[in-house]
N, C-alpha and C positions, 0 to 999 in steps of 0.2 A: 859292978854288974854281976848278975848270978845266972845260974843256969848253962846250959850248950850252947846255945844259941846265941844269947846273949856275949858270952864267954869269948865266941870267934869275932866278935868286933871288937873288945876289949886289948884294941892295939897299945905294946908297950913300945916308950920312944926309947929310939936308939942314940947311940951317942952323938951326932950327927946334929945339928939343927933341922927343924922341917921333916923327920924321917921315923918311921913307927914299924916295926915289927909284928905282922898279925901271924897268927898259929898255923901249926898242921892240924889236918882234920881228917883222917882215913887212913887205910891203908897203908902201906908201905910201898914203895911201887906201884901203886895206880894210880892213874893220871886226876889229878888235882877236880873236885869241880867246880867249874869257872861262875858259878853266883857267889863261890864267897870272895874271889879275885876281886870281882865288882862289886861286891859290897864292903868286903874291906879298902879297896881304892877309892871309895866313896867316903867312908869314915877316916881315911886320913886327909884327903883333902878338906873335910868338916872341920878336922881341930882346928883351920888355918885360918878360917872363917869368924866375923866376932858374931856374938850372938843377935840373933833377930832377920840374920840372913839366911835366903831357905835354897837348896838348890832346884837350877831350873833345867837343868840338861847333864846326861853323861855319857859321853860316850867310849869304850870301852874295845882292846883290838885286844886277843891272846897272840900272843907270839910264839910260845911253847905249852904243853900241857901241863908241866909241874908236878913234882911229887907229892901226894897228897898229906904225906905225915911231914914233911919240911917245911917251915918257917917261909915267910915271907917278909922282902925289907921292902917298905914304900914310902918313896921319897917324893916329896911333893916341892913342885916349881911354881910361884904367886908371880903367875904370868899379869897377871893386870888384878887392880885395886884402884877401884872407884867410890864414890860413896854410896851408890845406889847398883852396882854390875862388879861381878870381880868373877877371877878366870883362876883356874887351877890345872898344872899337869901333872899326872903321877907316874910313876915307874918304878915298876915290882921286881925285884931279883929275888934266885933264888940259886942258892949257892952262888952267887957274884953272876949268872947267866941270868939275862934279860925275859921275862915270863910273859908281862902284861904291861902295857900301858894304857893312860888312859885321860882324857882332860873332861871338867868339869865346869859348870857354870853356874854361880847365884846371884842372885838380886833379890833386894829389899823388895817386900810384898807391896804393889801400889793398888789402886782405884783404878777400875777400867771395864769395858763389855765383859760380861759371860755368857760362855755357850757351852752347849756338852754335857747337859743334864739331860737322862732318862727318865719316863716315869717311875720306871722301878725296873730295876734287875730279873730277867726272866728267870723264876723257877725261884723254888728254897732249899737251900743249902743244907738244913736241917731235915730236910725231908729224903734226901739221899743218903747213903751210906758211906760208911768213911773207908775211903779208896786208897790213901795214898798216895805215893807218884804214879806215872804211866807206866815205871820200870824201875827197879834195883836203884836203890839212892844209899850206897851207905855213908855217903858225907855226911846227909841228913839227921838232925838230929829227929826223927817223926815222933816220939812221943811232946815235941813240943810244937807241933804244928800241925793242925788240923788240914789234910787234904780231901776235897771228894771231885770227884774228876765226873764231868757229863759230858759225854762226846754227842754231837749231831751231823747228820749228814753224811754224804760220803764223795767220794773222787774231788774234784778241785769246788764242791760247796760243805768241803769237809771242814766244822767248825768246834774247836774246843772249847768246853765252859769249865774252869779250876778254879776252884771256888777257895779257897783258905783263911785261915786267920791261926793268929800264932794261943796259944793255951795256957803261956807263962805271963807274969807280971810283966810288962811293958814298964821303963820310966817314964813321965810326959816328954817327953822330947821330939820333936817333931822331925828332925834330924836321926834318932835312932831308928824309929820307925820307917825312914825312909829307904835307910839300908839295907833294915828288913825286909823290907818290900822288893829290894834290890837281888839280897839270897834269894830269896822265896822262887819269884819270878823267872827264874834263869832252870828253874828245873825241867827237865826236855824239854825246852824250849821251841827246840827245832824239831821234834817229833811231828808239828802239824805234815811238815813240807813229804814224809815220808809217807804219813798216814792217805795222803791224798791219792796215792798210789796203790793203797793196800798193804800199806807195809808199817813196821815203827822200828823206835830206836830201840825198843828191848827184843826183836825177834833175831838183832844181830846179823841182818841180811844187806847191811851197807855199814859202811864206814860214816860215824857222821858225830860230828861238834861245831861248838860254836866257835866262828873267825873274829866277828865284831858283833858290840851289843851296844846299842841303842837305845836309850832312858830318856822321854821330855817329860817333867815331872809340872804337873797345870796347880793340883792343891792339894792341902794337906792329906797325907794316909793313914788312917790308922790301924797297923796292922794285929792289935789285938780285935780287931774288928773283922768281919765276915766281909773280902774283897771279892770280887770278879775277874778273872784275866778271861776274855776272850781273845780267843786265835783263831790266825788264818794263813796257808800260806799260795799268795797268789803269786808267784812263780820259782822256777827251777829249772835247771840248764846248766849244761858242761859239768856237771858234778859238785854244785852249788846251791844251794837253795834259800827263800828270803822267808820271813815267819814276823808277820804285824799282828801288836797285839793291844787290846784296850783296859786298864787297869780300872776298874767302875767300883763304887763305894756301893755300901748296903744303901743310901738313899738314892741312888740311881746319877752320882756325878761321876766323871772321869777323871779320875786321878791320875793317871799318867798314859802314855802312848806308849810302846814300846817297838823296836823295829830291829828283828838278829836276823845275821846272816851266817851258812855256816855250809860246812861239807857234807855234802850227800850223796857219796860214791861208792858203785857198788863194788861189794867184794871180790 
């Protein structure tokens, strides 16, 4: 693998059976960002997988925020192995203290109904301007990801359109890309839930990250490709908030659902 991006999936295995060490990325002292927790606990569960099988669910809790330049070790548990369904749990330490866990599902691609195609994705992604995140990302490697961000609406039919695709070589892997999809998508995630209010996560006027994250992955992604995340966040309470979001391809299908929940307390 070459590149930044690519680089923070490029998990070395540790001495361990089942167990992979993915990179720091930031900082010294600032709390880790939790898309590459998830997308690296996604790519080590992948190793474990044989080939042809695609993941269909992840779900995702942080337990502590993590230092952003430390190492990460993920150990992966092959909870069930089927020939068509197989189950994965991972757990991330850092410095020997517990960070992230997180379990995983795939199955061989069958024949069956589809639903959940658009006609086409509202608006062009080329015709906006390139925005970036919502707020200060320096995990991000952004000269290798294209963001352009179009908000609509406002109080609780407050809706985001994040539009991205990544600007580096991709290998065919439909498994790597998934991961990517996995980074990518965790960036303010939970900003809807705040914005709905009049507020976001870069004015600094609440406390807020992600607790659990939610992945059901429907078909292939590909993220050198121009994706959709629409967002929405329809509720919040007791200093909590939930943030559902829909992963849509350039021809108008859904590639994944996404569902975080996370802290939104004010200061």
């Amino acid at each position: 693998m070459t590149g930044v991006l690519l680089g923070l999936l490029d998990l070395r295995p540790d001495a361990v059976p089942d167990a992979w060490i993915g990179p720091g990325n930031g900082p010294a002292g600032k709390r880790a960002f939790g898309g590459q927790f998830i997308a690296a606990a996604l790519t080590a569960a992948c190793r474990t997988v044989p080939e042809g099988v695609m993941p269909t669910s992840l779900h995702v809790q942080f337990l502590r925020g993590g230092d952003a330049a430390e190492p990460v070790t993920y150990q992966v548990e092959r909870v069930l192995d089927r020939r068509s369904a197989m189950s994965r749990r991972v757990v991330g330490r850092q410095r020997g203290s517990l960070v992230v866990t997180a379990t995983a599902g795939f199955a061989t691609p069958a024949a069956g109904p589809e639903h959940g195609r658009r006609r086409s994705p509202p608006g062009d992604p080329t015709q906006l301007a390139r925005t970036g995140p919502a707020g200060p990302a320096p995990a991000m490697p952004l000269d290798e990801i294209d963001i352009r961000i179009s908000d609509h609406g406002a109080g609780e039919g407050f809706l985001r359109r994040f539009w991205w695709r990544t600007t580096v070589p991709l290998p065919d892997d439909p498994l790597v890309h998934a991961c990517v999809a996995s980074f990518v998508t965790d960036v303010y995630m939970m900003d809807p839930a705040l914005r709905v209010h009049g507020h976001s996560m870069s004015d600094r006027s609440h406390r807020t990250w992600t607790t659990d994250a939610s992945t059901w992955f429907h078909r292939r992604i590909r993220a050198d490709h121009w994706n959709l995340l629409e967002s929405t966040s329809p509720a919040a309470a007791q200093g909590r908030g939930v943030v559902t979001g829909s992963l849509v391809d350039a021809e108008g299908a859904v590639a994944a659902t996404l569902v975080h929940e996370g802290l939104v307390a004010a200061r």
